[in-house]
C-alpha beads as a LAMMPS data file, in Angstrom:
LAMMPS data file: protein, C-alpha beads

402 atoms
401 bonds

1 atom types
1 bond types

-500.0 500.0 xlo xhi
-500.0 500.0 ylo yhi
-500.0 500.0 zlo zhi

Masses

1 110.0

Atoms # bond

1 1 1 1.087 -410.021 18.762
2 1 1 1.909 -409.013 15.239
3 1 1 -1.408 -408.051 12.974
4 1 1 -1.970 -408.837 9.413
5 1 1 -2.456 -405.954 7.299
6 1 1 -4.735 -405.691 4.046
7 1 1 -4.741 -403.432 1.103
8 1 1 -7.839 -401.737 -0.683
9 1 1 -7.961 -398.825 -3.215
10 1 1 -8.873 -395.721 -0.767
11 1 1 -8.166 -397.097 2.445
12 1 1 -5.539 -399.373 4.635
13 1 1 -6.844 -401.170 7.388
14 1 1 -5.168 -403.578 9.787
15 1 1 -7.173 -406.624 11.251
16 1 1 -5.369 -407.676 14.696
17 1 1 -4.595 -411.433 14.998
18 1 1 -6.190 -413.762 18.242
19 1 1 -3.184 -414.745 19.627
20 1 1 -1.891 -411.502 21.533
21 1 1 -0.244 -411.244 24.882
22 1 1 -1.749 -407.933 26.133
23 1 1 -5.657 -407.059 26.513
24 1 1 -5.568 -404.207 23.776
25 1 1 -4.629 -406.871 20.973
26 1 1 -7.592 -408.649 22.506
27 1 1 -10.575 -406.258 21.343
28 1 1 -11.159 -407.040 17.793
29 1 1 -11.165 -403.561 15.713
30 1 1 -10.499 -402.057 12.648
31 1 1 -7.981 -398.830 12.171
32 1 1 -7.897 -396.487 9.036
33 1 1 -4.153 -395.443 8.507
34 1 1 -2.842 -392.968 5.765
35 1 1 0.230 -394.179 4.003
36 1 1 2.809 -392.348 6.229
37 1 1 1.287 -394.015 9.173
38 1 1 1.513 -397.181 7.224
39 1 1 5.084 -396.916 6.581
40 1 1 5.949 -396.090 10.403
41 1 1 3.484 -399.302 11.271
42 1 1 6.096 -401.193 8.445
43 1 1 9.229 -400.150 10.334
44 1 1 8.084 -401.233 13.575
45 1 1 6.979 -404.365 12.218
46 1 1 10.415 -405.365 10.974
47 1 1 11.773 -404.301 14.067
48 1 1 9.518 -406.749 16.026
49 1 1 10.387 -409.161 13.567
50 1 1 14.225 -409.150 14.404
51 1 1 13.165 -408.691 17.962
52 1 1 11.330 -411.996 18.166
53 1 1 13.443 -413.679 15.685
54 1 1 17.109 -413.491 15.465
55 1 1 17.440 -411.838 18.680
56 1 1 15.172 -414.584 20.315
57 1 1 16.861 -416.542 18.590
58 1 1 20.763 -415.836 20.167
59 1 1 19.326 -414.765 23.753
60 1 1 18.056 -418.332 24.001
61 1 1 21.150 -420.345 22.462
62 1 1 23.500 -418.291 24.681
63 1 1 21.033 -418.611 27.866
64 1 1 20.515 -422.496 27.512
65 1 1 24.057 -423.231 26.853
66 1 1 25.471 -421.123 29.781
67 1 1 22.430 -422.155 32.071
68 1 1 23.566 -425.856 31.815
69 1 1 26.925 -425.195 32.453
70 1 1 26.506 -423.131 35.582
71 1 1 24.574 -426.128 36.645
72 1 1 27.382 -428.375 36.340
73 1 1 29.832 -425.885 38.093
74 1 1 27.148 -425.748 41.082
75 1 1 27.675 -430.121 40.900
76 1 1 31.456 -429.751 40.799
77 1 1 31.865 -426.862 43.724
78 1 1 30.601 -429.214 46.151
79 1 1 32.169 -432.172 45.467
80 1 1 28.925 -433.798 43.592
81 1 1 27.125 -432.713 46.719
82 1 1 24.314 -429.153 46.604
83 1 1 24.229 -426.862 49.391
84 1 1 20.911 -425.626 50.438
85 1 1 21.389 -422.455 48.339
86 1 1 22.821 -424.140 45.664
87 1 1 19.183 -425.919 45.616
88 1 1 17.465 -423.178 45.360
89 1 1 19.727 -421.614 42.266
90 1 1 19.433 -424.770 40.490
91 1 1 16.100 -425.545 40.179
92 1 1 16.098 -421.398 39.407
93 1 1 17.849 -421.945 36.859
94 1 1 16.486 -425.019 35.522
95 1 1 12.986 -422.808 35.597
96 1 1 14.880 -420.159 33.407
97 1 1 16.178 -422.564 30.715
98 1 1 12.314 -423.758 30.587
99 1 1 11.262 -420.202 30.211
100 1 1 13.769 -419.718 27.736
101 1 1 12.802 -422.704 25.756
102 1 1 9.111 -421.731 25.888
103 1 1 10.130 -418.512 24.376
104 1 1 12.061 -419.931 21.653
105 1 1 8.757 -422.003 20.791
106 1 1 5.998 -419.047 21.141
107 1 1 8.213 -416.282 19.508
108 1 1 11.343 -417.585 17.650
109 1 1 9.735 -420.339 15.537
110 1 1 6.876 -418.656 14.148
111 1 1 8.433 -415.050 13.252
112 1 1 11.134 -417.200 11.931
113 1 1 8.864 -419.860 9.870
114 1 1 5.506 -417.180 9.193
115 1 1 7.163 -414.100 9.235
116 1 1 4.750 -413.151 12.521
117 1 1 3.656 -414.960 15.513
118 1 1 0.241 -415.129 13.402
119 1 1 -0.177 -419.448 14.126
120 1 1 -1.138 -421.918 11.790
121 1 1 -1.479 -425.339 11.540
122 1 1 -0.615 -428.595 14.325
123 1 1 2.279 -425.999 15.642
124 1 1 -1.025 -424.301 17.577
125 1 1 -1.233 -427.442 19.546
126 1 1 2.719 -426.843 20.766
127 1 1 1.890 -423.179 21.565
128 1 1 -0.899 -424.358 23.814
129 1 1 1.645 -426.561 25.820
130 1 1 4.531 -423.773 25.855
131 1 1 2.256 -421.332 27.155
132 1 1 0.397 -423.192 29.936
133 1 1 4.312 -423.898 30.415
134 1 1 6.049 -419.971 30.392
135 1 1 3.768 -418.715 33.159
136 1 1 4.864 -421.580 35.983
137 1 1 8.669 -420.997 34.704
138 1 1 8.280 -417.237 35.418
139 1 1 6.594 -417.180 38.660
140 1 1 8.553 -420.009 39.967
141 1 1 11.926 -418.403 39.043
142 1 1 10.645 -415.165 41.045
143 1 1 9.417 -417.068 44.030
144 1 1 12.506 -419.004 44.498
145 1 1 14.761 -415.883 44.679
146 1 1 11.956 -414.509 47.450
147 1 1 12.445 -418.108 49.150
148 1 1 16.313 -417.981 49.242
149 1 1 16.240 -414.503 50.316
150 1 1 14.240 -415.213 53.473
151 1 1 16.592 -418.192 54.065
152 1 1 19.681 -416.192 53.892
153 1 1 18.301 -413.948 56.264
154 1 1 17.112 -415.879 58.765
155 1 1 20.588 -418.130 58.476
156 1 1 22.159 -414.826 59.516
157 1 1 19.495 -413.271 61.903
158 1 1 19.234 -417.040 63.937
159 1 1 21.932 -419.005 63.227
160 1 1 21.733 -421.474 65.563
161 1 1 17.857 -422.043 65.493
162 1 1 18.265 -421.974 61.565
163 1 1 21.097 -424.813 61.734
164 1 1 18.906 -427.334 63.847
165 1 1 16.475 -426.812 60.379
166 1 1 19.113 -426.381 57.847
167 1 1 18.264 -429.787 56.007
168 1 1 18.383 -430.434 52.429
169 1 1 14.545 -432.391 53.000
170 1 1 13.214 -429.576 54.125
171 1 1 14.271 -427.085 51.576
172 1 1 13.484 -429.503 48.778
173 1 1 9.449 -429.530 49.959
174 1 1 9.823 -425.563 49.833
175 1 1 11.428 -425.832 46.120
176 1 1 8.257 -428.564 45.848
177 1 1 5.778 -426.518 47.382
178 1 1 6.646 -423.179 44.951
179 1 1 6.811 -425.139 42.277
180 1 1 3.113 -426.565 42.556
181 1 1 2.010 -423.521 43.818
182 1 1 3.238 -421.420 40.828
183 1 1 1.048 -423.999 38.545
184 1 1 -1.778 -423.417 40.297
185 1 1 -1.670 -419.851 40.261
186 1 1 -1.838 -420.330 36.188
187 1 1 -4.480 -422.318 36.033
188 1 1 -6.649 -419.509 34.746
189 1 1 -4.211 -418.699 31.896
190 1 1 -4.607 -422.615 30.603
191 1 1 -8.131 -421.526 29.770
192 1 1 -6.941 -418.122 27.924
193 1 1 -6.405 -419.730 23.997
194 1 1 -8.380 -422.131 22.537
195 1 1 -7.766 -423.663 18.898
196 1 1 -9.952 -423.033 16.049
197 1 1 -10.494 -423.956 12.421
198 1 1 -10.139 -420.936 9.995
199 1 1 -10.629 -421.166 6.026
200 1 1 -9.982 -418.899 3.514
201 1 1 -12.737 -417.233 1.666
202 1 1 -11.833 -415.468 -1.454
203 1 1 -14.586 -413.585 -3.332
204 1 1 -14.720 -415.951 -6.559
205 1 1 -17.039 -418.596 -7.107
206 1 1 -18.974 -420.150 -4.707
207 1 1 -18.838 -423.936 -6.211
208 1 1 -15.003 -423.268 -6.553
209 1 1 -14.971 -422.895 -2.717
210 1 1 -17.360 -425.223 -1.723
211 1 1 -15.657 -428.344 -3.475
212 1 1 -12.054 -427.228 -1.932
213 1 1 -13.118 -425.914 1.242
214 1 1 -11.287 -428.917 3.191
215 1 1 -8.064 -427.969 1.909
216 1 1 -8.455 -423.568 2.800
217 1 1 -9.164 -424.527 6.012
218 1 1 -6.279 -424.234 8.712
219 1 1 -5.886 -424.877 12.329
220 1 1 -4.961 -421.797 14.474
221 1 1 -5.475 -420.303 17.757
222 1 1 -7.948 -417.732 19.072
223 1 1 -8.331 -415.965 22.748
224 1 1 -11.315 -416.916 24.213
225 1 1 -14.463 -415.142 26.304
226 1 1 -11.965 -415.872 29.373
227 1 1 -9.524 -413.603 27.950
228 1 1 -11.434 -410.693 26.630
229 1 1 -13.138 -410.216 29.545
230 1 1 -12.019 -406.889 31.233
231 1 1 -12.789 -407.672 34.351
232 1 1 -10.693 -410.825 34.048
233 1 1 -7.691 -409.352 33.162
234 1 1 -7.929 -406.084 35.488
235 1 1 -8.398 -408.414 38.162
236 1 1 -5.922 -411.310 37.532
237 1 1 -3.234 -409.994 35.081
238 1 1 -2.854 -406.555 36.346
239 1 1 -3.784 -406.962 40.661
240 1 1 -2.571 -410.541 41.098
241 1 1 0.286 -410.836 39.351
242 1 1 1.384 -407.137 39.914
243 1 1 0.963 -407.891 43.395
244 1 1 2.375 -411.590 43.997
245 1 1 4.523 -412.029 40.967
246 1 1 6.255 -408.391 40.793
247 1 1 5.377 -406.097 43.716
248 1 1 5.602 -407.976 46.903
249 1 1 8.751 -410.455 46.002
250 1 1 10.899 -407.679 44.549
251 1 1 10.325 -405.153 47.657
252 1 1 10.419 -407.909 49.982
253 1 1 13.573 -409.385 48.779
254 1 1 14.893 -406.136 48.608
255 1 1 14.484 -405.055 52.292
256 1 1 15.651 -408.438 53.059
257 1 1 19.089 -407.879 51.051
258 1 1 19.756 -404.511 52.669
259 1 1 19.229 -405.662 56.514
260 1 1 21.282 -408.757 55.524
261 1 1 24.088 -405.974 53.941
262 1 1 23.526 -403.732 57.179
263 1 1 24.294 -406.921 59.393
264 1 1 27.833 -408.146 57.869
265 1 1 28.795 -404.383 57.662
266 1 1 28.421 -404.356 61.404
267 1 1 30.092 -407.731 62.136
268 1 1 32.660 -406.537 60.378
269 1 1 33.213 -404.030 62.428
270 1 1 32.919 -405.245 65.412
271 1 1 34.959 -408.276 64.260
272 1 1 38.010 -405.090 63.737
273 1 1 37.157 -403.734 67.453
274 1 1 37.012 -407.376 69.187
275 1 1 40.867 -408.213 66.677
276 1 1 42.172 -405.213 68.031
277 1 1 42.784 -403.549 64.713
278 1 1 39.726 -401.487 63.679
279 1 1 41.862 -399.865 60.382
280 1 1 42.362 -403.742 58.828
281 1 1 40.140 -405.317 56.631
282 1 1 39.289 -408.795 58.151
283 1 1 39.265 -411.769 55.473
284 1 1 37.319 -414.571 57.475
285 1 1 36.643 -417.581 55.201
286 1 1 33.265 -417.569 56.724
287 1 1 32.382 -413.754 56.481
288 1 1 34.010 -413.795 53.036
289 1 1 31.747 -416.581 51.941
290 1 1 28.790 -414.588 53.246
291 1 1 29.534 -411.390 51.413
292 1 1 30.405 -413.392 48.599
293 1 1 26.553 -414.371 48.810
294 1 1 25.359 -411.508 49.221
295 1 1 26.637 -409.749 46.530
296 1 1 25.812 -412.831 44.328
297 1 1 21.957 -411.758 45.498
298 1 1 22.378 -408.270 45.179
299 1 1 22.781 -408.637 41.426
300 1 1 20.361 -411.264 40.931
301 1 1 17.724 -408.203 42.706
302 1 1 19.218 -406.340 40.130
303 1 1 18.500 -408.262 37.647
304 1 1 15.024 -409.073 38.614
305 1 1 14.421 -404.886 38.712
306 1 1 15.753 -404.772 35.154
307 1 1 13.461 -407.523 33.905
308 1 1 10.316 -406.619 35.432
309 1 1 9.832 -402.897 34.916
310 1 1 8.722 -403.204 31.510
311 1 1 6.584 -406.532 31.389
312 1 1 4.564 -404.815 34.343
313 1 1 3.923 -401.809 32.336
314 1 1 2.933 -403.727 29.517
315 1 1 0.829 -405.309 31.790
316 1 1 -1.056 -402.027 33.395
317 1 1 -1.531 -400.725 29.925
318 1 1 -2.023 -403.231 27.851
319 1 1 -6.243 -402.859 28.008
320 1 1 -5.783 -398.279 26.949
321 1 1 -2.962 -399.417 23.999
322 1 1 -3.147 -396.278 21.424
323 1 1 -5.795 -398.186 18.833
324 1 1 -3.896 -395.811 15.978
325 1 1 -0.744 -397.816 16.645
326 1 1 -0.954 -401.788 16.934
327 1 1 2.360 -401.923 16.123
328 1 1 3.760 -399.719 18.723
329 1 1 1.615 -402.283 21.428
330 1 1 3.103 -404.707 19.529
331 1 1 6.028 -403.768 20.108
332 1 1 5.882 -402.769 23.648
333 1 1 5.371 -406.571 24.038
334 1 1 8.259 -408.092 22.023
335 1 1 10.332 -405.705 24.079
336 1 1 9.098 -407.411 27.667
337 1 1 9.379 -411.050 26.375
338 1 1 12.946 -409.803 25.085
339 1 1 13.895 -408.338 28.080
340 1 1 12.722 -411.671 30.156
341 1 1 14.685 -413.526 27.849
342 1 1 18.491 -411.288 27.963
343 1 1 17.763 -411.324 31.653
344 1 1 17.283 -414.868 31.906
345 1 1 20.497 -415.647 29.888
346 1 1 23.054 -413.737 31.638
347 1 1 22.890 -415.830 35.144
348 1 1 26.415 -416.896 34.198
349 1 1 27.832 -413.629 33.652
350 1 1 26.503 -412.654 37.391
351 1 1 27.820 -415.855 38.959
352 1 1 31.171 -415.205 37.552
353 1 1 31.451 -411.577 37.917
354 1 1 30.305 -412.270 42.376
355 1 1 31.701 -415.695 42.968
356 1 1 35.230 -416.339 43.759
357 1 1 34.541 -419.984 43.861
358 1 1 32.116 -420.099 40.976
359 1 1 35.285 -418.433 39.092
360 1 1 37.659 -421.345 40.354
361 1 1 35.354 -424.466 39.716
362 1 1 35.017 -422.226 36.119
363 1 1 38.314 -422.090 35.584
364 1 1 39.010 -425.703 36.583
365 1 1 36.458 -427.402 34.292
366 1 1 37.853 -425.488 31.505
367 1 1 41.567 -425.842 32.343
368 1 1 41.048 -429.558 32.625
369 1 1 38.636 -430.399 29.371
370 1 1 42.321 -428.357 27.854
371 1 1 44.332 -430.716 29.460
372 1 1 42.355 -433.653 28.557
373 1 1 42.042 -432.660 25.037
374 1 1 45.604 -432.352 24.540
375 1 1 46.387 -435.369 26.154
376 1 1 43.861 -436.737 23.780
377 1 1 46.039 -434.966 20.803
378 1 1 49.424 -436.282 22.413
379 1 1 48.558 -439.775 22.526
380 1 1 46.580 -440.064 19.191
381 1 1 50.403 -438.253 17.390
382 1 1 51.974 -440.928 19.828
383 1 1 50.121 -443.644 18.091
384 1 1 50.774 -442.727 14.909
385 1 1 54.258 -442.303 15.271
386 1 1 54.976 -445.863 16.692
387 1 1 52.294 -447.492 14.873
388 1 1 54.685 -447.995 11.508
389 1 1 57.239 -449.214 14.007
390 1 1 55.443 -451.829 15.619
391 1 1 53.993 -452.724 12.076
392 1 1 57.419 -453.464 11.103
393 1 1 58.984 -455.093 14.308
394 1 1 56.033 -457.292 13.656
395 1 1 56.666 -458.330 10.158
396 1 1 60.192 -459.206 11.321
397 1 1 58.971 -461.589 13.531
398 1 1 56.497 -463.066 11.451
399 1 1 59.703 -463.505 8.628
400 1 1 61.623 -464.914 11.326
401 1 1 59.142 -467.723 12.101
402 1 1 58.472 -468.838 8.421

Bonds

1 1 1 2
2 1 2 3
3 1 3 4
4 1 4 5
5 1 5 6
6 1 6 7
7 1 7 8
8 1 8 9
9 1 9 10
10 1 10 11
11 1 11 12
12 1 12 13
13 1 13 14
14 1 14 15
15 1 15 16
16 1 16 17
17 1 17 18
18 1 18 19
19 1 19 20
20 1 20 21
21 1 21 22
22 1 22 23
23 1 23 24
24 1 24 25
25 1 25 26
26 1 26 27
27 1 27 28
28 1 28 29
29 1 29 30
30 1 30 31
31 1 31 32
32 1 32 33
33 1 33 34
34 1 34 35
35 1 35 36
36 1 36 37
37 1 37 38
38 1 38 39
39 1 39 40
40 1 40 41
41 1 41 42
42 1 42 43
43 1 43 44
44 1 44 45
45 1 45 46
46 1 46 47
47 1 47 48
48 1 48 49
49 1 49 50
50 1 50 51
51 1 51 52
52 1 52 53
53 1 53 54
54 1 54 55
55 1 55 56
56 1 56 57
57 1 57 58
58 1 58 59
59 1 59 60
60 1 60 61
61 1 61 62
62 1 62 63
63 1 63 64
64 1 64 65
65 1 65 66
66 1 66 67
67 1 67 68
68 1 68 69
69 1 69 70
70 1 70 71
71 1 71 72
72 1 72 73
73 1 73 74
74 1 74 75
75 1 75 76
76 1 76 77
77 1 77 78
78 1 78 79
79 1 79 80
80 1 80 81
81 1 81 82
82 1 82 83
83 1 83 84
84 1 84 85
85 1 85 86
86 1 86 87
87 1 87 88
88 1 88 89
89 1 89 90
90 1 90 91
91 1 91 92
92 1 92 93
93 1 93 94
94 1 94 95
95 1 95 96
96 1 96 97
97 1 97 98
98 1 98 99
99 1 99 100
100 1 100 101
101 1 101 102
102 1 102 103
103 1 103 104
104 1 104 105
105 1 105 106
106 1 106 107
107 1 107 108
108 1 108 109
109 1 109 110
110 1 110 111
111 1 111 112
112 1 112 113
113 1 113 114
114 1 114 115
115 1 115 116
116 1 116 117
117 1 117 118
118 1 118 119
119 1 119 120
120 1 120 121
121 1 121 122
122 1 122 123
123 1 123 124
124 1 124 125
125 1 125 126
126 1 126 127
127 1 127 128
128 1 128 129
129 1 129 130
130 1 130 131
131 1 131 132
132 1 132 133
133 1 133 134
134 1 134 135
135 1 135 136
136 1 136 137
137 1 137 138
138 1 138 139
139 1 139 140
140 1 140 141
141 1 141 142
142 1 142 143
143 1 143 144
144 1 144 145
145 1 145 146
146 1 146 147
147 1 147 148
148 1 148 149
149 1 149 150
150 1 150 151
151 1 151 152
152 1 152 153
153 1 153 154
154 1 154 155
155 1 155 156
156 1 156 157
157 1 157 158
158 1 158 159
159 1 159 160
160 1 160 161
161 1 161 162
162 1 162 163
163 1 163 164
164 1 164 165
165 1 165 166
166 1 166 167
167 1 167 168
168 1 168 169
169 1 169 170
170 1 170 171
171 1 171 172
172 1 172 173
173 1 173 174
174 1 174 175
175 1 175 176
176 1 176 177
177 1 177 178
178 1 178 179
179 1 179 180
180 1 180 181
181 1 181 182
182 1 182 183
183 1 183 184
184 1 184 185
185 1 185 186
186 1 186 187
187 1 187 188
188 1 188 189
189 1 189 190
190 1 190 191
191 1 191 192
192 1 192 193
193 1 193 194
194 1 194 195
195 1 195 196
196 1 196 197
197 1 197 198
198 1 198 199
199 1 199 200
200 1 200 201
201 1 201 202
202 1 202 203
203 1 203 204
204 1 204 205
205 1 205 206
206 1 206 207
207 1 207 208
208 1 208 209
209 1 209 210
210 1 210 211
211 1 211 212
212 1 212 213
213 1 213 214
214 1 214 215
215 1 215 216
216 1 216 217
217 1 217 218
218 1 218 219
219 1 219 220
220 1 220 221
221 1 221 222
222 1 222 223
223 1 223 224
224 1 224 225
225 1 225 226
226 1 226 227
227 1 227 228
228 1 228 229
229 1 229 230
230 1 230 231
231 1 231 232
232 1 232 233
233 1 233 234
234 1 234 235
235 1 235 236
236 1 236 237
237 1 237 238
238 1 238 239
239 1 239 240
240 1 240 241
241 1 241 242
242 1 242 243
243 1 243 244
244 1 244 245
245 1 245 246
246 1 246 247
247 1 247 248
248 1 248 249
249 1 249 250
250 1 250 251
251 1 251 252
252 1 252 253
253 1 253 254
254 1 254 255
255 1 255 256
256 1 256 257
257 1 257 258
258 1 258 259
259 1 259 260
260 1 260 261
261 1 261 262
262 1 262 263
263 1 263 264
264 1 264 265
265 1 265 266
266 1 266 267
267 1 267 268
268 1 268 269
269 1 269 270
270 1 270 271
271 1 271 272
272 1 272 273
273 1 273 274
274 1 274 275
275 1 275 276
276 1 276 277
277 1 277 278
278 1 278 279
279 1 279 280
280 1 280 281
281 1 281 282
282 1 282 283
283 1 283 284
284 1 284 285
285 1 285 286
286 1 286 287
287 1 287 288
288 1 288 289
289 1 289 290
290 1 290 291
291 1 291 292
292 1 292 293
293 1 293 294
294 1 294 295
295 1 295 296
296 1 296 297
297 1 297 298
298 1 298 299
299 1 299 300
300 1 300 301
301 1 301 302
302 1 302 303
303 1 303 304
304 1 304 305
305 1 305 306
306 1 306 307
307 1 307 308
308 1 308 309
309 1 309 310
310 1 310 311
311 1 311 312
312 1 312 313
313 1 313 314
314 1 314 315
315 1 315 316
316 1 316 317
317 1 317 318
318 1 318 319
319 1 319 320
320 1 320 321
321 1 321 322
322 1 322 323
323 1 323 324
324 1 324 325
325 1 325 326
326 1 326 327
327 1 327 328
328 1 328 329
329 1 329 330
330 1 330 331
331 1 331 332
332 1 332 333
333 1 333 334
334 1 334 335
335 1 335 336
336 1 336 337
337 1 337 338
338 1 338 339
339 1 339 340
340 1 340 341
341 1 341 342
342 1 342 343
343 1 343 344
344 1 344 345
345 1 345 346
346 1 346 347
347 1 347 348
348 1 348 349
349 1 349 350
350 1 350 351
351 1 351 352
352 1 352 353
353 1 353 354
354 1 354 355
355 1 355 356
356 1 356 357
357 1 357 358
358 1 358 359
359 1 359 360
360 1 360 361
361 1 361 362
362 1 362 363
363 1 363 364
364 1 364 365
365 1 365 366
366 1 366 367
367 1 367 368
368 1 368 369
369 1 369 370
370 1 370 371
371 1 371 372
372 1 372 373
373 1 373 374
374 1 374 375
375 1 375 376
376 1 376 377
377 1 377 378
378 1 378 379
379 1 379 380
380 1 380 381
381 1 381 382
382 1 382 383
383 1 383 384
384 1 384 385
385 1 385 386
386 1 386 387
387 1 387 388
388 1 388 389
389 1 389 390
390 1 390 391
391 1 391 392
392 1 392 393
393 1 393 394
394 1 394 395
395 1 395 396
396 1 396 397
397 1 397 398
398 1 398 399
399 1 399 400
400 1 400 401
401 1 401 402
């Protein structure tokens, strides 16, 4: 993503690196710059490098941490026991801490170790696993919302047909068969990077080089003929994923959502006309529950919208990027990754903010590691206050024997 620039007397030119994300970092190509275009290429750079780095960096601590424990509020709410939807949110969010994770690896620990995502060394070999690794987490994540969705509506729509099905078996081969069909639909992309052995050549002597030219050498990564082929990514990462990863789950969940908000607002109303007071609000446990749901799925559309705006345009014009401005590409792609990652890390935020429940179990766990903790701090001041006393009582005894 991030280029390495070098210096000569008249000119500036910038050499991009192998290991891009977008099409346009791809093309190898060389760009004259004046100084003032240099400087502005300087600034973005050290924004990109805060972007992927520190940022990175707290977007994944916070999203890991709060991940997990959402997780173990979904085990508690239950009594140790998942509900079908509760299935379907926590292998979500297991997904999500593996995309965050994957992040952390690709962009965190290499701005934060080289200064630039710019690879070297064994550490190519882990970048190779985390990014055969980031596309599955992503597509699975979005697939699973489009699978709950459709449950949720056709609970509502066929209730009775849907309860004769509603078994946890059955939704955990759905959860099985999106996750193995999210791996298979990034196979191609395990074929995108290759590594490669690069040395250094410095113009000095040639005997100089040739007796130390195992130590200059490095292992790093390079795209391969897969990956700068145009037709390859017009037809895979821009119509394929556009259309299965982006388009087609976000408008499909998203006329599922607002038939499934259209039918509680009318059975709430005609639960007011068949009660006999149409002017009170009714409060149901069961219809409460349900809106409960659904607003818990109207944000996570929400935040699906927010996240994938930006990653798709990177996407569409990622192969015309302005070839006077690889930083600006650049950072066009730190800004999607950073984007996947905040939205990613603030699933416990949503839950909160929609779930009454969520908010008791929260405030449960918490309220009870307190009270356990200062237990804890009661009974260790209890033992040290009889401890001298039960010292002594024994010493009396022991005199009293001898």
């Amino acid at each position: 993503m991030v280029m390495n620039a070098t210096t000569t007397e008249d000119e500036i030119i910038i050499y991009p690196m192998s290991n891009t994300s977008n099409m346009s970092d791809v093309v190898p190509r060389t760009v004259t710059m004046s100084a003032e275009h240099l400087e502005h290429e300087r600034y973005l750079r050290v924004i990109i490098y805060y972007l992927d780095g520190y940022s990175t960096l707290v977007g994944v601590l916070i999203g890991v941490l709060f991940n997990a424990f959402s997780m173990l509020i979904f085990r508690r709410m239950n009594r140790g026991k998942f509900s079908l939807a509760h299935y379907y949110l926590l292998i979500s969010l297991i997904c999500q801490i593996a995309l965050l994770l994957n992040c952390f690896l690709i962009y965190c620990v290499p701005t934060l170790i080289y200064g630039d995502t710019k690879i070297r060394g064994f550490y190519s070999y882990v970048i190779l696993i985390a990014h055969a690794l980031s596309g599955p987490s992503y597509i699975a994540t979005t697939w699973i919302v489009f699978a709950l969705t459709v449950e949720r509506y056709f609970a509502l729509r066929k209730p009775f047909e849907y309860r004769l099905r509603a078994k946890a078996s059955r939704v955990k081969r759905v959860i099985l068969g999106i996750l193995i069909a999210a791996f298979i639909f990034c196979i191609p992309r395990l074929f995108e990077y290759k590594t490669t052995s690069e040395c250094i050549s410095d113009h000095v002597d040639l005997t100089i080089i040739k007796q130390n030219v195992t130590t200059n050498c490095y292992v790093t990564l390079t795209s391969t003929e897969l990956l700068e082929n145009k037709t390859y990514w017009a037809v895979y990462h821009v119509c394929l994923v556009l259309c299965f990863v982006t388009l087609l789950p976000s408008a499909t969940v998203f006329i599922l959502t607002l038939r499934i908000s259209c039918f509680l607002h009318r059975a709430i109303k005609e639960r007011q006309v068949l009660s006999g007071y149409p002017g009170q609000p009714q409060r149901g446990p069961s219809l409460k529950g349900e809106r409960e749901s659904n607003i818990m799925l109207i944000m996570v559309i929400i935040k699906f919208s927010l996240s994938d705006p930006l990653p798709m345009a990177e996407t569409v014009i990622g192969s015309v990027a302005p070839e006077d401005s690889p930083a600006q590409a650049a950072l066009l792609v730190s800004a999607a990754n950073f984007l996947v990652i905040l939205c990613s890390s603030i699933n416990f935020f949503m839950f909160f903010a929609s779930g009454q429940h969520f908010r008791r179990e929260c405030r449960r766990i918490i309220c009870r590691s307190q009270q356990v903790a200062n237990e804890s701090n009661r009974y260790s001041i209890a033992d040290t206050w009889y401890c001298p006393v039960v010292r002594k009582k024994a010493q009396l005894t022991l005199e009293t024997c001898q």
